[in-house]
N, C-alpha and C positions, 0 to 999 in steps of 0.2 A: 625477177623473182628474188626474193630475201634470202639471204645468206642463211643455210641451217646453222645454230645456236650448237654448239658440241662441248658440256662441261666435264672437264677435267676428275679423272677418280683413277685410282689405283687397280680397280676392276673392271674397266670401261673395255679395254679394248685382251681381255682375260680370258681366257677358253675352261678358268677353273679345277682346268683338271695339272696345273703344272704346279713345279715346289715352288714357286716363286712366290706365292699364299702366305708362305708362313713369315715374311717379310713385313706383313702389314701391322698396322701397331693396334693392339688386342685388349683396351684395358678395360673389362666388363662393370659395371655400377653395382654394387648389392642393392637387390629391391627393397627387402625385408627383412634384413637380418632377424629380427625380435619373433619371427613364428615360430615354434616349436611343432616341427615336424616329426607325428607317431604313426606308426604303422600298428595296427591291429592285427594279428596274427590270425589267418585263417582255420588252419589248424588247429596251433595252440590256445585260440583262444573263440571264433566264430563258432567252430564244430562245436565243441565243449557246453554250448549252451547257454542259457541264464545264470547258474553259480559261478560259471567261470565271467562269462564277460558282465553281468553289471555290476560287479564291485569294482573292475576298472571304468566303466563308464562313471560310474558317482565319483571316483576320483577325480577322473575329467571335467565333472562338473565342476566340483567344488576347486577347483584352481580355471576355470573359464575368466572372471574376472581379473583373475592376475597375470596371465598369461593369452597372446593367440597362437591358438592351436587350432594347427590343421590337422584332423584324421581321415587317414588312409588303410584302407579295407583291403585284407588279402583274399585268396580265392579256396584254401585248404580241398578236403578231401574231393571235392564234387569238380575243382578244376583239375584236379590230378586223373581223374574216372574222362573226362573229357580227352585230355593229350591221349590215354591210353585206349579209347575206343579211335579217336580221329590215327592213329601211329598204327591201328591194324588195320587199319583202312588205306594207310599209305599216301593220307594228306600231307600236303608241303607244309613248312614251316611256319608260315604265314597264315595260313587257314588255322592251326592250330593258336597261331595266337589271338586271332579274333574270337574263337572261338569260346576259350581259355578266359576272353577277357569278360565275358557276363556274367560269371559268377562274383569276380571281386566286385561288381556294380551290382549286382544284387544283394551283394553282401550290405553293400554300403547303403545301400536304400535303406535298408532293414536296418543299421543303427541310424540312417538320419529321423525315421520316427520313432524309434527308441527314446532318442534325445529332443526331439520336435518342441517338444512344450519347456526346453530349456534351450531354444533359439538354434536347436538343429536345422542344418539347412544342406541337401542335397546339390552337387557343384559336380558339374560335366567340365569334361575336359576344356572345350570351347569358353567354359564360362571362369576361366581362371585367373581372366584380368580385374575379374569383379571380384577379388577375394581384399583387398584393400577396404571397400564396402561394407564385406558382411563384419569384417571386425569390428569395423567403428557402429555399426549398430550392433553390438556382443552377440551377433551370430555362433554358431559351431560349426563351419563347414567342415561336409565329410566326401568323399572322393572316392573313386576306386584307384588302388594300389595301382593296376597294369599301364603303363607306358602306352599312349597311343598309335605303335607302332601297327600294330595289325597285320595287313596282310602286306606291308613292308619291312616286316622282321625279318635279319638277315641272318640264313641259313649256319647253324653249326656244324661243322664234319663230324663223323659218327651219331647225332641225332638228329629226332624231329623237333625233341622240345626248344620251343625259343628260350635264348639266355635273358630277356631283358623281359621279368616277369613282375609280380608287386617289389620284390623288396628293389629291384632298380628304378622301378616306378617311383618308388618312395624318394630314392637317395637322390634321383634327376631333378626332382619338382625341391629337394629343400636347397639342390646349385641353382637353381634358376632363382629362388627366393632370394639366396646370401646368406642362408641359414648354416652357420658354420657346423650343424652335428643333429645326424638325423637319428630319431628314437623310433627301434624296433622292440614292442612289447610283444612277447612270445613265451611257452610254457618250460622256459630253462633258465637256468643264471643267467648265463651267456656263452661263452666258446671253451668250447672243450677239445682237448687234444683228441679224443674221438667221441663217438656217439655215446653221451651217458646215458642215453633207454636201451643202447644194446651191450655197453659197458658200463655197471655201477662204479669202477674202481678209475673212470678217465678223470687226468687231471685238469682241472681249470683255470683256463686261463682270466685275469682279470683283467690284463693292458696288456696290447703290442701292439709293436707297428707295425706298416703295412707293408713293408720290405721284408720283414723277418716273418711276417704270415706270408707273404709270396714263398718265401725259399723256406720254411718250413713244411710247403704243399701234402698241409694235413689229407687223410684222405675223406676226412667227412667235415663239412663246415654248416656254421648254421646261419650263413646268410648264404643267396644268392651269388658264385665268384665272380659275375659280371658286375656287381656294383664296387667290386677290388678293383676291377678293371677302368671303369668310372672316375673312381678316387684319387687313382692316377694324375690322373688330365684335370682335375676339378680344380677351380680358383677359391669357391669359397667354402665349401663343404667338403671339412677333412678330418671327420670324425663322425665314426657311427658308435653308438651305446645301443648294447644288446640286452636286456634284461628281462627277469621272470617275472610278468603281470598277473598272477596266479601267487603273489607273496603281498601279502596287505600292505599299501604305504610307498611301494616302490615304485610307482609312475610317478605320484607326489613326488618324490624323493629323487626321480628323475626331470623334472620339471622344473624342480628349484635348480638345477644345474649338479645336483651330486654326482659320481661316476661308481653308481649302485650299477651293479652287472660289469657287462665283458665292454671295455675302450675300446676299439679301432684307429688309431689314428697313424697319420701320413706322417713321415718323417719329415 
């Protein structure tokens, strides 16, 4: 009988679960630096309607040939009515994120024919290898925001709601691209020291970093705090721009690389 063939690897003979992991040499490739990744605000801007969202869709349009842009769809009030019936029901974590997750895919269906007759094109998560593709034919693909964690989203202490919702959705797919800075369009400047719909008089922040917003532990933020968590550990994406799509010019104005609205970035 022939001798078994046994090649040599770092994690051959690994049980995965020990430190010895962090050992291995980890130097990831940027796919795509050049996409500009936006998120679509649910709330601030899906609920709101046709005045609100298509003067940032014509924006979108009219910068499609100069830039690829990928859009990503949040879930706003109708995902929020979801976590809050499934959490009196006393579903796990995981049900709730499945759950949670058909509306941002709904959302997003509804701008891809929005945009359809300007090379809109609907893109499942499975189908994200083929985004190379829709560019070079001036496609628009659109996405939902949520993370395909589902029903392996792992549990928070004190709630049900999963932490890893669109805007981590968002910030995860522009690290896997290379995209060094992920654009959230939503119905505010950007970060404010508290809530300016329940505080007119908070002050705004324009740039910080991401150390000095840890340890400033505002009590109201307006992204997601798992995508801080994210940004952390990220190789190529270390800056998030948060700004108000709901002011004429400033997605453009975001697009060209301005830093209209609130910086994030890593130290």
């Amino acid at each position: 009988m022939a001798e078994r063939k046994t090649i040599q690897s770092s994690l051959a003979d690994s049980p995965l679960t020990s430190g010895g992991l962090g050992t291995l040499n980890y130097d990831p490739i940027s796919l795509d630096p050049e996409v500009k990744v936006l998120k679509l605000g649910g709330q601030s801007l899906l609920d709101r309607g046709r005045a609100a969202l298509f003067p940032v869709l014509d924006e979108i349009v009219a910068a499609k040939d100069k830039y690829k842009i990928l859009i990503m769809c949040g879930g706003g009030t109708r995902a929020r009515h979801i976590y809050s019936v499934a959490s009196e029901l006393e579903l796990p974590t995981g049900v709730l994120a499945a759950l949670g997750g058909y509306v941002p895919m709904q959302n997003a269906r509804m701008v891809q024919m929005l945009l359809a007759k300007h090379g809109g094109i609907y893109m499942l998560h499975d189908d994200f290898e083929k985004l190379p593709l829709y560019f070079r034919l001036g496609c628009l693909p659109v996405m939902t925001g949520m993370p395909p964690f589902a029903y392996w989203e792992k549990p928070v202490e004190g709630t049900r709601i999963p932490s890893n919702r669109t805007d981590a959705g968002v910030f995860l797919s522009a690290e896997v691209l290379g995209a060094p800075r992920a654009i959230y369009i939503k119905d505010e400047e950007g970060l404010y020291e508290h809530d300016p719909k329940k505080d007119p008089g908070a002050k705004f922040i324009p740039r910080i970093s991401l150390r000095e917003l840890r340890e400033r532990d505002l009590p109201d933020l307006v992204i997601e705090r798992s995508v801080l968590q994210h940004m952390e550990s990220a190789r190529f994406c270390t800056e998030i721009q948060i700004l108000n799509g709901l002011v004429p010019g400033n997605v453009t104005r975001a697009l060209a690389g301005e830093d209209v609205g609130t910086i994030i970035y890593r130290d």
